[in-house]
C-alpha positions as CSV (number, residue, x, y, z in Angstrom):
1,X,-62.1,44.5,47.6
2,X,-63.4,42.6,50.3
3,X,-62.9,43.4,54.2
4,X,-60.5,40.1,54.5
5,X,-58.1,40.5,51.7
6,X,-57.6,44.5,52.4
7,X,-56.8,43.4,56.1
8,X,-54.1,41.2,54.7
9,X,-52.7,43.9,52.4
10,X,-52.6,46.3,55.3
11,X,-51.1,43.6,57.3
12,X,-48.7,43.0,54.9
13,X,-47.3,46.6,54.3
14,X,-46.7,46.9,58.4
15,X,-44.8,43.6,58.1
16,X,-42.8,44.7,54.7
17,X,-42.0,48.0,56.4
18,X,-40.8,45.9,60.2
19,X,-38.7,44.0,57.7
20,X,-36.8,46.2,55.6
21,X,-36.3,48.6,58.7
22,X,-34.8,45.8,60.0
23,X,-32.8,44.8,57.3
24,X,-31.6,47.7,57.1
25,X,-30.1,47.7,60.4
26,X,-29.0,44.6,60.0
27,X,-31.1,42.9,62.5
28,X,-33.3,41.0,59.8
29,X,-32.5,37.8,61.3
30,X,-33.9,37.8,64.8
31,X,-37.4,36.2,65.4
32,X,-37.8,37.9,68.6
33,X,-36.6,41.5,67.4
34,X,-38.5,41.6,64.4
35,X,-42.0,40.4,66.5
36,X,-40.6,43.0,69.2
37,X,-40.9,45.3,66.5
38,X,-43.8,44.5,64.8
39,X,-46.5,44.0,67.7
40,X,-47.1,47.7,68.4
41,X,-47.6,48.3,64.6
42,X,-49.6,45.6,64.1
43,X,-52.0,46.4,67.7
44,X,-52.8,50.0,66.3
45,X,-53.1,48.8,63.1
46,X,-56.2,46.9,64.5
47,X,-57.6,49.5,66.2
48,X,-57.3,51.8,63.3
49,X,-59.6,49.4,61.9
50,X,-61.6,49.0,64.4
51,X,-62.2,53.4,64.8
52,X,-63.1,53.4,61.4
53,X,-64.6,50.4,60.8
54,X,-62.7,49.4,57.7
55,X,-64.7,46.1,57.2
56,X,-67.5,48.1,55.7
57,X,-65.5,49.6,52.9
58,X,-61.7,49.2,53.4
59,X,-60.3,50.6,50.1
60,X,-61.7,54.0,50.5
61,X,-58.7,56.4,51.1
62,X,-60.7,58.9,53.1
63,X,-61.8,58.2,55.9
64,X,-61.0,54.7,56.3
65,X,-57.2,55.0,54.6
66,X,-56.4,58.1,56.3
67,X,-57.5,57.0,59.8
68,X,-56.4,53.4,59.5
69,X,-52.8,55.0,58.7
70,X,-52.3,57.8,61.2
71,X,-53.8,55.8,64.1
72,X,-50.9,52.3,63.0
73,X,-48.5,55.0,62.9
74,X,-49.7,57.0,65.8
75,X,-50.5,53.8,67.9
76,X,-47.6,52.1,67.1
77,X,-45.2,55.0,68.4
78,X,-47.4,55.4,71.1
79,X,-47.2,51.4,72.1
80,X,-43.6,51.5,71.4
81,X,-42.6,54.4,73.9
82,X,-45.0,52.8,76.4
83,X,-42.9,49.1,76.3
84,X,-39.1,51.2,76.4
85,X,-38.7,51.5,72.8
86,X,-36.7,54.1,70.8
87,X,-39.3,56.6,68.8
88,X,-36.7,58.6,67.4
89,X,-37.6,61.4,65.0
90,X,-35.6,59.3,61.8
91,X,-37.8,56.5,62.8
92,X,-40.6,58.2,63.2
93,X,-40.3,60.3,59.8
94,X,-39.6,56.8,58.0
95,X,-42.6,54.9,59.4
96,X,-44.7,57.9,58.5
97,X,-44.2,58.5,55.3
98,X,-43.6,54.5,54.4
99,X,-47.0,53.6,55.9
100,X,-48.2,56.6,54.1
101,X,-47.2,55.1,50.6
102,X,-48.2,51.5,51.9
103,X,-51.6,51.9,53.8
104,X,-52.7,55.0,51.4
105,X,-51.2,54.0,48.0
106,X,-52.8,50.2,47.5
107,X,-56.0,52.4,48.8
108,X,-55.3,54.7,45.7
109,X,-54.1,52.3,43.4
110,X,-57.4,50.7,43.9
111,X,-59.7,53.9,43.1
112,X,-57.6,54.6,40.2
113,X,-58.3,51.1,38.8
114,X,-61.9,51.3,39.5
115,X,-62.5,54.5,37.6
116,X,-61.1,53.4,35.2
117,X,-62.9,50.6,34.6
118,X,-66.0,52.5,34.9
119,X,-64.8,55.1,32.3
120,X,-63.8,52.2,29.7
121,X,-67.3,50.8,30.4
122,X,-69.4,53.8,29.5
């Protein structure tokens, strides 16, 4: 998978999980809360690929997954707290573990599919 469209994936899992969080507190329909939100995610989600340089191989789970994911959920709690937002533990568990299955699981979908492929090859 190329560096561009496993940036959009990852882009697109932080944005799912802003929105359902957000849905589920029924704030979904604020612009301004759901970039409020978003932002921290999204800034630590760049710099997660920018610490493990994700361009050069971006569906490998480990390294790349596992640092792109711990620094977008690290960063984003850390950004969060620093601009007067809540980092409560719920919140916290949630964004783990759905980042987790997000950020990881296309990573592992991906390396599933692949051996596969090779295997039905040879």
């Amino acid at each position: 998978m190329r560096g561009g469209v496993a940036g959009l994936v990852d882009v697109c899992c932080v944005l799912v999980f802003v929105a359902i969080g957000r849905a589920t507190h029924e704030d979904a329909a604020s612009l301004t809360g759901y970039l409020a939100t978003v932002w921290p995610f999204l800034v630590a989600l760049g710099v997660g690929w920018g610490v493990s340089r994700a361009w050069r191989g971006a569906e490998v789970l480990w390294p790349v997954g596992v640092v792109v994911w711990a620094t977008t959920v690290a960063g984003g709690m850390a950004l969060r707290a620093l601009s007067g937002d809540g980092t409560a533990v719920a919140f916290v568990i949630v964004a783990t573990l759905f980042l987790a299955l997000t950020l990881l699981g296309w990573r592992l979908v991906t390396r599933f599919a692949r051996v596969r492929a090779v295997s039905r090859q040879g």
